[in-house]
C-alpha angles and dihedrals in degrees: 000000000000091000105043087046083056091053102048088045092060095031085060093038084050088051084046093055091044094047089049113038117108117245102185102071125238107213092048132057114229118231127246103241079054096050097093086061094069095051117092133261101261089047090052102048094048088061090050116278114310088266083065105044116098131194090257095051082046098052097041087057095058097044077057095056102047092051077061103043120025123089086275142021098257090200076076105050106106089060095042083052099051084059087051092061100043088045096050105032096171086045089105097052095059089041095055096049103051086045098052085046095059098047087047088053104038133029117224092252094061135187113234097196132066142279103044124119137238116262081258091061099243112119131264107240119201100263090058090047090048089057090045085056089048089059083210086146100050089069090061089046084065098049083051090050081060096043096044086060088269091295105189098227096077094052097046088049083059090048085047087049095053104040090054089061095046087049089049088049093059102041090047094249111139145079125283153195092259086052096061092241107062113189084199091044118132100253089036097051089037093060098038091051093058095042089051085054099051083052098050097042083054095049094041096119106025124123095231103051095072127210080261092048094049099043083046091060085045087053090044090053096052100047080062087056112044077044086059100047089042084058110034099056089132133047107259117190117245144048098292098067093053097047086053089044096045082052087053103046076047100065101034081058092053099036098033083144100085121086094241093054104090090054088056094044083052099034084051112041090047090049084049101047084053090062098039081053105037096031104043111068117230079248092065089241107130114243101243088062089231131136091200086043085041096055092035088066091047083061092042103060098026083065090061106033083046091059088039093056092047088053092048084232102150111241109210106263083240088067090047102043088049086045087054086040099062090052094048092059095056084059087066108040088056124139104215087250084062091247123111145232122270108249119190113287094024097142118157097108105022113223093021109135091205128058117220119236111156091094091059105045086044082063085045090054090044096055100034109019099216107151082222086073098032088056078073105042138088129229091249136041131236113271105255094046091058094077086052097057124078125238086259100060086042085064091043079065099071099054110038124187111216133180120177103240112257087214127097122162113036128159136200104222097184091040092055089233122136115199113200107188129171093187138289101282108123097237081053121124130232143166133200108209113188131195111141132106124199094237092209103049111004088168096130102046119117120206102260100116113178082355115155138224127190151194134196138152097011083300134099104242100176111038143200123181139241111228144208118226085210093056125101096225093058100106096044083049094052094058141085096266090075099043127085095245134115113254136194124235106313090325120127132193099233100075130164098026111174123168123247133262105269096050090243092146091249108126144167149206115248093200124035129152125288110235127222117188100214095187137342122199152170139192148142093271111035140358119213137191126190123182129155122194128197099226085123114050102091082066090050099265139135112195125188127177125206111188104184112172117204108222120258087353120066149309109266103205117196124178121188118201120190134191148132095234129059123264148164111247119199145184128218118213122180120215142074100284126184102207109236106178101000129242097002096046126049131171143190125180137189146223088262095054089246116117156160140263143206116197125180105210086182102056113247132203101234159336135220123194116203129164138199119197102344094329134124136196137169129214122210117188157150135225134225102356123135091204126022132161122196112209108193139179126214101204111181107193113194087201140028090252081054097068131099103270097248090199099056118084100221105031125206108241096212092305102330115119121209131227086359111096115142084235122100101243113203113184137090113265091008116173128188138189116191132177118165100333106321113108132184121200126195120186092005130150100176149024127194133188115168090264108020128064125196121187130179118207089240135358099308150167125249152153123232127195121178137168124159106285099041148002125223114215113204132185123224095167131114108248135357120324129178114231126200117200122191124189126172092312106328116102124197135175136198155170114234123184129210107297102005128116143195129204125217127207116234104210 
């Protein structure tokens, strides 16, 4: 029985081999009179037995196909691209450009491995080869073939392009992984597949691109493929291996004629469904904790899940559901002007404090018509979007269904992001705290732990900005000074960065802080977050951040530093601030007269203002203390009348008063900020009304509500604290932990 068992075992792992081994190589490019030999038997058969079937047959069936099966008919291109151009008048502008650029830079017959130099003689550095190897600007050379009255010359420069490549492959002359900067490497061949496709869908039809030009960009293609299955065979973490894999499942999708199509379309949807599983967090947040990574995977996959539908091949719910997931997301990061936060490697405009969504929701809508998502669409889509929708979704443009999201506050537990949000009015207020790190790749964080961003009044008030791997000023970008986080002595979170491989300018930090969310809450009254983060320690200090926003008012931040030694504590503000009453006051103020102001409520040594490439930042700090806690107010006016007196002493905080609650306040340092009824204590021991008592364990921070009838005890403290609570001649004692709260009835 062991032996037959054996037997039967090999027998099966030899079937497997057989049934998936590739039969299209990948280091050579088939020739077009061969290509009818890869297809499978039934198809075949259907054109007439392999020995039948010519080049032209061949190539006609194929023109046939992908009329069927790519993102639009092509034997209705020229119409389709008659709307382009009236849609997107300045289309050609930017075309033409980035065409002109390319054929400056590189001549048709390209070299695929470094050095070389430009045909102006200045050399070609990694990053540009990287984005030659995209192909991202062919696709505008042939938009400019269509705008230059389909002059030849510019197909043929795209026929030239390719077949250098091809040449270089097989004489072993490009870049590879090894390299640093792989033209066959996952991200790079997945890019350059789905813009080829986009090129020879547009040139499908056209005089000058032949039945043998056409079948050599399909063996082409293959040979990408059969290059991607050969070197994916394991699920690798990070964006490019979905981009290679998304190519893949592409062009298995399109060419599912040939015999080594099903095992792509295997090999690439399960590589796929691992990162949709291990990469998006239960909490729909995608894992890199980018906006720009976060959007790339919803491209990514749409490109896939769009060319299955209009096959009718059934994608598995799980893919849907993450798909949905990832829009979803967008919806709850969103700024009220429909824009988003900035979160770590966005990079798409370097410097921008906002991040732009609504192209991406508009392709939510598109694909699941929910009028959540349509609140944040347009009624067009971005330009290049426009060749990857149907004829049907380009109608659904022209009659959105939008409905404003009931939901305000939301938080991404596993992503480490904190949404504060009064509403959706424009004037409304939100913040982005952040304090969470993807324990696996973490490549793309930048060193802004519990760091804060914020918007009121239509205005960030508090900024982060997008970034450019290629910029000088990466690196400096990417840290903790242009971040809105505390900071000790000269130290920074982002520590150990070091550049990749390829010279790209892309770079990370090998050691950054390890994030704890103490408490998370939300009620009518208040929110409060409370994180702590270990980047310190190493210095002797031990560092916490409370963020409790007071509904419809303003953000109180208080960061607590701790040590044995002295040191000098500081916190970081973006934004260009006039110091009113340095270092306690600062203000900044928009085009709209509306503004923003920073008001220490604990008094602080100094502040410092510096800047780098149109942007500003302020320092407060204070010097020589073992334990310090800033206590800050964030206080947005819509209107001059709006803003903290500055000539007053003891300023008002829309309505807040400081240091004169009724209650009888008992602790060293103590501070307090009432407004009808509502009380928050920070450093307090005791409180006292004639006939109630409150006392904390130890010096802590709360929150107290009381009307007639009860009063709501709330911690703010860091850990667990016992409370007793005396009232006429009833005594009560109680734990409370970071962020919980108990009523008591007044009788």
């Amino acid at each position: 029985m062991n032996f037959i068992r054996r037997s039967t075992l090999f027998l099966l792992a030899v079937f497997f081999q057989i049934s998936t081994a590739q039969t299209i190589p990948s280091e050579s490019i088939i020739a077009s009179n061969k290509l009818s030999a890869y297809l499978k038997p039934e198809v075949q058969q259907a054109l007439g037995g392999v020995n039948a079937i010519s080049t032209a047959q061949l190539a006609e069936y194929f023109r046939t196909k992908f009329s069927e099966r790519y993102f639009y008919d092509w034997k209705n291109g020229e119409e389709r691209f008659k709307q382009y151009t009236t849609i997107y008048e300045n289309a050609i502008h930017h075309h033409t450009e980035r065409a002109l650029d390319h054929m400056t830079k590189f001549p048709a017959n390209a070299q695929w491995k470094l050095p070389y130099n430009y045909q102006n003689g200045e050399p070609v550095n990694a990053y540009a080869l990287r984005h030659l190897a995209r192909q991202h600007k062919m696709v505008d050379i042939a938009f400019y073939y269509k705008y230059q009255q389909k002059n030849p010359e510019y197909l043929r420069y795209f026929k030239n392009q390719m077949a250098s490549l091809n040449a270089a492959l097989l004489a072993n002359k490009y870049e590879t992984i090894e390299d640093g900067n792989g033209v066959y490497e996952a991200f790079r061949s997945g890019y350059r597949i789905l813009n080829w496709l986009h090129i020879h869908t547009f040139f499908l039809g056209e005089k000058e691109y032949s039945d043998d030009d056409q079948l050599l960009t399909i063996a082409t293609l293959l040979q990408h493929a059969s290059n991607l299955y050969a070197t994916n065979t394991e699920f690798v973490p990070g964006n490019h291996q979905t981009r290679g894999m998304s190519a893949l499942a592409m062009l298995s999708i399109l060419f599912r004629d040939f015999k080594d199509a099903d095992a792509w379309y295997q090999r690439s949807m399960g590589l796929l469904e691992q990162h949709l599983s291990k990469e998006i967090n239960k909490d729909g947040f995608q894992f890199e904790r980018t906006v720009h990574y976060h959007i790339s995977d919803i491209d990514t996959y749409y490109y896939v899940y769009q060319l299955a539908k209009n096959s009718n091949i059934q994608v598995d719910t799980f893919w849907e559901s993450k798909l949905k997931s990832l829009f979803t997301t967008l919806t709850k990061i969103a700024y009220p002007d429909k824009s988003a936060p900035v979160f770590s490697d966005d990079t798409n405009a370097p410097w921008a404090e906002k991040n732009t969504i609504s192209g991406a929701l508009t392709l939510g809508y598109l694909l699941f018509g929910e009028p959540e998502m349509g609140y944040f669409a347009n009624d067009f889509v971005e330009s290049d979007m426009y060749w990857y929708l149907n004829d049907t979704q380009l109608q659904m443009l022209k009659a959105i269904q939008a409905k404003k999201p009931e939901f305000k506050s939301v938080v991404f537990p596993d992503t480490g992001y904190y949404i504060m949000r009064q509403g959706w009015e424009p004037d409304a207020m939100v913040m982005a705290i952040s304090n969470g790190l993807d324990p696996d790749k973490p490549d793309h964080q930048h060193g802004d732990m519990l760091g804060i961003q914020a918007m009121a009044n239509g205005q960030v008030i508090l900024p982060n900005y997008q970034v450019r791997y290629s910029l000088k000023d990466y690196e400096f970008f990417k840290n903790s000074m242009v971040k809105n986080v505390a900071l000790v002595d000269g130290e920074l979170q982002g520590k150990e960065y070091a550049g990749n491989q390829g010279g790209s300018g892309f770079g990370k930090f090998a050691v950054l802080p390890h994030p704890k969310t103490i408490s998370w809450n939300v009620n009518d009254a208040i929110e409060v977050y409370i994180g702590s983060h270990d980047g310190f320690e190493k210095s002797g200090v031990t560092y916490a951040r409370k963020v409790i926003y007071l509904k419809d008012d303003f953000w109180l931040v208080k960061d607590d530093f701790h040590s044995a030694t002295p040191h000098t504590y500081k916190q970081v503000w973006q934004g260009h601030y006039s110091l009113e009453k340095a270092p306690n006051l600062l203000r900044s103020s928009f085009n709209d007269g509306s503004g923003s102001d920073i008001y220490q409520l604990v008094p602080t040594d100094l502040v410092e203002t510096s800047g780098k490439n149109g942007k500003q930042w302020s320092v407060v700090a204070t010097k020589d203390k073992t334990h310090f806690n800033f206590i800050t107010a964030i206080v947005p006016f819509r209107k001059f009348d709006d803003r903290i007196d500055e000539d007053k002493k003891n300023p008002s905080l829309k309505g807040w008063e400081v240091n004169s609650s009724k209650w009888g306040i008992e602790g060293i340092g103590a501070t307090t900020l009432t407004k009808e009824g509502k009380t928050v204590l920070f450093a307090v021991k005791k409180v006292t009304l004639p006939s109630v008592t409150i006392a904390f364990s130890e010096p802590a921070d709360a929150f107290v509500m009381q009307n007639e009838k009860k009063i709501t005890i709330q911690s703010l403290h860091t850990k667990d604290v016992t409370v007793a609570y005396g009232y006429a001649k009833s005594k009560k004692a109680f734990v409370l932990k970071p962020g919980e709260s108990i009523t008591i009835e007044i009788k």
